[in-house]
C-alpha positions as CSV (number, residue, x, y, z in Angstrom):
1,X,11.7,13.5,-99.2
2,X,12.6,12.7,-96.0
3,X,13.8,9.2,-94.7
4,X,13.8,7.6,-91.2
5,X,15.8,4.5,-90.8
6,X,16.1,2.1,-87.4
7,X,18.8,-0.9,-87.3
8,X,21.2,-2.2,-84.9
9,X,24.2,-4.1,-85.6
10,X,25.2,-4.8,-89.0
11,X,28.1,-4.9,-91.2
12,X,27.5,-3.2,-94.6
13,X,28.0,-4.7,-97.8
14,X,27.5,-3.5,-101.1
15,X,25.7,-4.8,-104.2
16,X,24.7,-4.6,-108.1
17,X,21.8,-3.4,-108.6
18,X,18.8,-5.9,-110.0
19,X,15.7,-5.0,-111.7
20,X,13.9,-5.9,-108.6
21,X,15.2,-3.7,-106.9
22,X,14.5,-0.9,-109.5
23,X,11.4,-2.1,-109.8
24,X,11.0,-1.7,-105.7
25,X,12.0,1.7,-105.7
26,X,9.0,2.6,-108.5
27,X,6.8,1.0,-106.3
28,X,7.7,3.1,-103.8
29,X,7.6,6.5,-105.9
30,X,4.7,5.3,-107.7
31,X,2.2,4.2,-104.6
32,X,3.7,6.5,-102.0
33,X,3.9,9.8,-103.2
34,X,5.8,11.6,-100.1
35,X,8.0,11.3,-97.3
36,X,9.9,8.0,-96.7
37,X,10.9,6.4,-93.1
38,X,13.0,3.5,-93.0
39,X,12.7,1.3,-90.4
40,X,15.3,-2.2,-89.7
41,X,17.4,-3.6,-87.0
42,X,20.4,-6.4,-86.6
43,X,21.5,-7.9,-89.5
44,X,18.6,-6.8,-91.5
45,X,20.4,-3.8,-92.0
46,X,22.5,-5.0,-94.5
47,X,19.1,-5.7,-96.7
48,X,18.0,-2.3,-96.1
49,X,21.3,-0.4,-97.1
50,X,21.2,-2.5,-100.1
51,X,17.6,-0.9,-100.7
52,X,19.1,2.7,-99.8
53,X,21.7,2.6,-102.4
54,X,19.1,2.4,-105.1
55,X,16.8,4.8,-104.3
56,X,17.2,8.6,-105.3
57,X,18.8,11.2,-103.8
58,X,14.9,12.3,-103.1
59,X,14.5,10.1,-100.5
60,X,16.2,12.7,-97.9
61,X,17.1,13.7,-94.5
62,X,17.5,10.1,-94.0
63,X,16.4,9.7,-90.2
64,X,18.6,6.2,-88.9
65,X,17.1,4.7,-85.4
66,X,18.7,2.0,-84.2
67,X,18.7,-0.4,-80.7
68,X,20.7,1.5,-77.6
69,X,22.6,-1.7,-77.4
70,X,24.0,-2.0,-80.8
71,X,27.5,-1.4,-80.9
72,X,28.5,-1.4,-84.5
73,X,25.6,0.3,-86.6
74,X,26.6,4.0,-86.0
75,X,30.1,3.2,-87.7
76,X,28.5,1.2,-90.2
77,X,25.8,3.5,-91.2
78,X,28.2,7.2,-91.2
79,X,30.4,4.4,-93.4
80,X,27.6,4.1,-95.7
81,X,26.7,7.6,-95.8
82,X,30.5,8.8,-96.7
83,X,30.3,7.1,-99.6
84,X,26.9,8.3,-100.4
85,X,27.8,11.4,-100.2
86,X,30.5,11.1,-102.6
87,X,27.6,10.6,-105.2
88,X,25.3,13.4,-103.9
89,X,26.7,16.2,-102.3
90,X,23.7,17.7,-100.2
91,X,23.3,13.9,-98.9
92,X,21.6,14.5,-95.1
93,X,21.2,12.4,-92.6
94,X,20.6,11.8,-88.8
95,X,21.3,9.3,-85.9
96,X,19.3,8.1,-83.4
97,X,18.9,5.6,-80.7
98,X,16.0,3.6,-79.2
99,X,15.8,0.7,-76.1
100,X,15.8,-2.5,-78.0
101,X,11.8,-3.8,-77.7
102,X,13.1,-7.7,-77.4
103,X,16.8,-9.3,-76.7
104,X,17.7,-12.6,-78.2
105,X,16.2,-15.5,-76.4
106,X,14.3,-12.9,-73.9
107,X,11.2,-14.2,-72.5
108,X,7.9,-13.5,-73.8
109,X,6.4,-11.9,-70.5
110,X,9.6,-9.4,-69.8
111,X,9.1,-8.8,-73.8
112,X,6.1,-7.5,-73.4
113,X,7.2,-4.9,-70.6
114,X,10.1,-4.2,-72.7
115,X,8.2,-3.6,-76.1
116,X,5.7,-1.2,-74.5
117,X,8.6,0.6,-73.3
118,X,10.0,0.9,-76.5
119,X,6.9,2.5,-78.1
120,X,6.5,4.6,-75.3
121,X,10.4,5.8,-76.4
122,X,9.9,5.4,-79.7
123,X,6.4,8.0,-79.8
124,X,8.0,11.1,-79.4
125,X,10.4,10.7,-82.1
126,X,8.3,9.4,-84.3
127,X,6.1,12.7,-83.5
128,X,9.2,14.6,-84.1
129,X,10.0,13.6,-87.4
130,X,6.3,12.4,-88.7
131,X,6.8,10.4,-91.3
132,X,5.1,9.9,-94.9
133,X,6.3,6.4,-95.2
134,X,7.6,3.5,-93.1
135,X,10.6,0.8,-94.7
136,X,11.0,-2.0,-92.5
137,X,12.0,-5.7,-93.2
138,X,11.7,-7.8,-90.3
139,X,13.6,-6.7,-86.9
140,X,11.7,-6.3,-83.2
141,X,12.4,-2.9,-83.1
142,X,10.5,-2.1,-86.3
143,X,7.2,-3.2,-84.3
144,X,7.2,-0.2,-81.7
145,X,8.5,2.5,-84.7
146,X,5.3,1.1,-86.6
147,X,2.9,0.6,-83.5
148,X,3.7,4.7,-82.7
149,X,3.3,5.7,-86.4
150,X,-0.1,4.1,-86.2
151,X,-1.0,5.8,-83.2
152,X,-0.2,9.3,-85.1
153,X,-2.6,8.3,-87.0
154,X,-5.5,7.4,-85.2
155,X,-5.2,10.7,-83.6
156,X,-5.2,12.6,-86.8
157,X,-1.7,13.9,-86.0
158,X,-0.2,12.4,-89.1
159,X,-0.7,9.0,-91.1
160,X,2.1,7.3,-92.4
161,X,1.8,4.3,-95.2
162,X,3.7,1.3,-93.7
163,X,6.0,-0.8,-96.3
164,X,6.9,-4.1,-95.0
165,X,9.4,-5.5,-97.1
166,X,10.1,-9.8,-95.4
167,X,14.0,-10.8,-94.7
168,X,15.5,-12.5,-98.0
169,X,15.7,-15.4,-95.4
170,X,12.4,-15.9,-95.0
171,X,11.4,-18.4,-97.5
172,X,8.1,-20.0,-96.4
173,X,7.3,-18.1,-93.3
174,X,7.5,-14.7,-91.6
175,X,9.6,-13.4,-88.9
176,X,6.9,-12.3,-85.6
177,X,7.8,-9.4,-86.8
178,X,5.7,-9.9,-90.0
179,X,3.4,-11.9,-88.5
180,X,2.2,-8.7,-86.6
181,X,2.8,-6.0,-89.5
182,X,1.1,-8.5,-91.9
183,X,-2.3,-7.0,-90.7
184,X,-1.0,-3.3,-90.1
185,X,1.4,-3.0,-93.3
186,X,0.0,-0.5,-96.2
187,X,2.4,-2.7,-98.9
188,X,3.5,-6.1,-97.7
189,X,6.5,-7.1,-100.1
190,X,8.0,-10.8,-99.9
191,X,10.5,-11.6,-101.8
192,X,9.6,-15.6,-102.4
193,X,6.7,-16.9,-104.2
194,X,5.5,-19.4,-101.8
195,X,5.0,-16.4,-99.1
196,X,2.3,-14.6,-101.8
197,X,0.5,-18.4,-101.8
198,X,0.7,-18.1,-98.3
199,X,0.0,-14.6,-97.5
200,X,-2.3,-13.2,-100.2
201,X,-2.2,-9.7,-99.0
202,X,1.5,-10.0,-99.9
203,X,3.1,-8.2,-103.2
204,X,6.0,-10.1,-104.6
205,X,8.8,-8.8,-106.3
206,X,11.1,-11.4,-106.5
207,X,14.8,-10.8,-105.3
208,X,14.8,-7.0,-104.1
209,X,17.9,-7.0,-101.8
């Protein structure tokens, strides 16, 4: 099962495992029956390595796209992998990098130059790799990785289910990021109750990461 994963920037921690997370990895292998294709940026990357190192050894290649601007990820992320590997020895994974869709405090006009520019980056990789599933949980960069998935799709080259999974941080509401992938998402996961009253679309899981 094949994995794709986008971040930028992160430093890696590790974690027990909780029955939400358990339970989010049966909801994955339960709804989703193939491929998988991570998607996360920033500091998000620490939720989404957490979510890695409870899923199966079945969830593999693992594809890793991150911003061309982050500096720390790619150390970070073969860190991650080492140990992994310890665990599974046929563990596989790739690296690869993407123009960040929106800087901190960038302005909305030049965002929108910069985002298209990202899909328009991000499209041939993700017809490269065409993934079965998407994991993302919140970053900008996960919009133009979704946005070209989607556009697989609509031209029957390959549909991929899209599993948004909201920041731990977001309590009561969503990152743009969700905002936008709150209509396009497959699975919409939140991980506090008062963004299911708010969002009934939403699946909630509790704690996951």
């Amino acid at each position: 099962m094949p994995v794709f994963v986008l971040f930028d920037g992160v430093f890696v921690t590790s974690g027990d495992f909780t029955p939400a997370r358990t339970e989010m990895e049966s909801y994955i292998i339960f709804h989703v029956l193939t491929a998988v294709y991570f998607v996360f940026t920033g500091g998000h990357t620490t939720e989404i390595l957490r979510l890695l190192s409870c899923l199966s050894e079945s969830y593999s290649p693992r594809h890793y796209i991150f911003a061309d601007s982050d500096k720390m990820s790619e150390a970070k992320i073969r860190s991650f992998e080492q140990k992994r590997a310890e665990k599974f020895s046929n563990s596989q994974f790739t690296l690869d990098r993407i123009p960040r869709s929106r800087e901190v405090r960038q302005s909305w006009t030049s965002s929108v130059v910069t985002t298209l520019y990202s899909i328009l980056y991000s499209f041939p990789l993700t017809y490269k790799l065409k993934p079965d599933l998407i994991l993302c949980n919140g970053p900008g960069t996960c919009v133009p990785v979704c946005i070209s998935a989607l556009l697989l799709g609509l031209l029957g080259i390959k549909r991929a289910v899209i599993v948004y999974v909201e920041s731990i941080c977001r309590v009561e509401t969503l990152s743009l990021s969700g905002k936008i992938l709150y209509y396009f998402s497959d699975y919409f996961i939140v991980q506090w109750p008062a963004l299911k009253e708010k969002y009934p679309k939403s699946v909630y899981l509790g704690r996951i990461v």
